[in-house]
N, C-alpha and C positions, 0 to 999 in steps of 0.2 A: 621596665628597667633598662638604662644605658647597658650599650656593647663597651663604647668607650669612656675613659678617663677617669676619676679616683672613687671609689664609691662602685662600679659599675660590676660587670659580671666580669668582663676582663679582670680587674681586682682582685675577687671573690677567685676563679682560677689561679691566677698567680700566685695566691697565698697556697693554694695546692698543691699548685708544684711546687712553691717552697720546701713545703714539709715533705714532699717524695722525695726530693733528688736528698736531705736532711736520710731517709729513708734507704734509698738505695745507698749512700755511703757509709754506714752503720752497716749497711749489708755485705760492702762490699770489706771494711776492714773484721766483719767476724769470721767470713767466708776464707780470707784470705790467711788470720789468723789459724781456722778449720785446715788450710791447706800445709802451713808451714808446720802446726802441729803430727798432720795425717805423713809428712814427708819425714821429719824427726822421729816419729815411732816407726817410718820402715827402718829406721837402722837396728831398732831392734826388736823384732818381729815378736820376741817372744815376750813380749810384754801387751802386743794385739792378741784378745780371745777371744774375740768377737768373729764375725765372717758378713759380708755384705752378700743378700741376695737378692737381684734382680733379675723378674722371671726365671726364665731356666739356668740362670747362671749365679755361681754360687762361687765368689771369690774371700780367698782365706789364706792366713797366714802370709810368708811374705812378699804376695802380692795387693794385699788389701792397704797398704800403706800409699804404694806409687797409682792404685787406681782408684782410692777416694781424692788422694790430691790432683788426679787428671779431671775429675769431677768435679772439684772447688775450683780447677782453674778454668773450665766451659763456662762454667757459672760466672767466676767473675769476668769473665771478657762478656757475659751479656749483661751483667751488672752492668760496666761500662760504658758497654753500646748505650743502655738505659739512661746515665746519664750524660753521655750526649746530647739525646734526643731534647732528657728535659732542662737542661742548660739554656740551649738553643730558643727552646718553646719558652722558661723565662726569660729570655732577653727579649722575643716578640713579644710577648704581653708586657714589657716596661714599655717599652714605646707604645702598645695599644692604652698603657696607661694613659703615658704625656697627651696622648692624641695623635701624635703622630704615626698611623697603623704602615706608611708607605716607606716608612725610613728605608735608605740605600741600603743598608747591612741584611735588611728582613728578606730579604732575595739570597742571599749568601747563608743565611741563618737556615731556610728552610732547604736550600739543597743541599748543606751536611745532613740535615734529618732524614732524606730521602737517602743519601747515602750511605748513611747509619743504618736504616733499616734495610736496605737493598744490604749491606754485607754480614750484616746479622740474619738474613735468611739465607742467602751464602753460607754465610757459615753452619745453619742449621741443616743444611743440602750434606756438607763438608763432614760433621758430626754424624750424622746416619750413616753416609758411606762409609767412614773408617768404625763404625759399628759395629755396620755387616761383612767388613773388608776383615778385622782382628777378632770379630766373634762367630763368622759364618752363620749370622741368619738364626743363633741361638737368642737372641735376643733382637727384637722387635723395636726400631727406633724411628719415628718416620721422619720422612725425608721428600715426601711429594709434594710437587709443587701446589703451591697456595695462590690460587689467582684472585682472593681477594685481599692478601699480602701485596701481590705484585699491584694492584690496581689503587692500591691507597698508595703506594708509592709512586706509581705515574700521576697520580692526581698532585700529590703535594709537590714532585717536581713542575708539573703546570702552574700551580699555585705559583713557586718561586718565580716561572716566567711573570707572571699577573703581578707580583707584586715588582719585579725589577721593573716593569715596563708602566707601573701607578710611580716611581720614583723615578722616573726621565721624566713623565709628563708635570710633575711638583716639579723638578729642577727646571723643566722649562718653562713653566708655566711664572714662577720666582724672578727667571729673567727679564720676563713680558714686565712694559711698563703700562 
């Protein structure tokens, strides 16, 4: 089976991520919905009977309104991050469609996604420490580093070198008579 152009496994991908990023934003407008509702009911506490319990912590009455909506909003900023990622990764696979896998932008494309996921593990660093910072270690969130996290993301930053540097040698090569 072709890697590239219509028909191909690139193809067969892209149609995937279609339906993901279709996916995460579906997740990201219920989520968000989730939050505005969970903020609306802190105003009046007494209409939450429910109590949220993770691990040893057990949040009730009216604080359970402003800490499921700090909840839906971690979530959606990784929604987010999510679709970034797969935006980005649809627009490289149209070009790995047309044929053209070296396009100038594919370089620029894949160092948002490095960068995306370098701040969404940031930010999962960020989430743990203010965890254990406002719950004292009552609750259990990790936060250590991932060095197979860190090393997909040096790879795909090298990548972006590799493909900016296949798009000078097309531009140069375009030039050559």
């Amino acid at each position: 089976m072709r890697a590239l152009g219509r028909g191909s496994v690139s193809s067969f991908l892209k149609v995937i991520l279609d339906v993901f990023l279709v996916v995460l934003w579906i997740g990201v407008g219920a989520v968000t919905l989730g939050m505005l509702a969970a903020l609306l009911l802190s105003f009046r506490p007494d209409l939450i009977s429910g109590h949220m319990h993770v691990e040893y912590l057990d949040v009730q009455g009216a604080w359970l309104g402003p800490a499921a909506a700090a909840l839906c909003l971690i979530v959606d900023i990784y929604l987010a991050g999510g679709i970034i990622i797969v935006s980005r990764l649809r627009a490289i696979f149209a070009t790995l469609i047309s044929g053209d896998p070296f396009h100038p932008e594919n370089a620029r494309r894949l160092r948002i996604i490095g960068a995306a996921l370098a701040a969404l593990e940031i930010g999962r660093y960020a989430v743990a420490s203010l965890g254990r910072l406002v719950f004292h270690g009552v609750i259990h969130i990790s936060g250590g580093v991932s060095l197979t996290t860190w090393f997909a993301i040096l790879v795909i930053f090298v990548l972006a070198e590799v493909f900016r540097e296949g798009a000078r040698l097309r531009g140069e090569a375009e030039l050559t008579i």
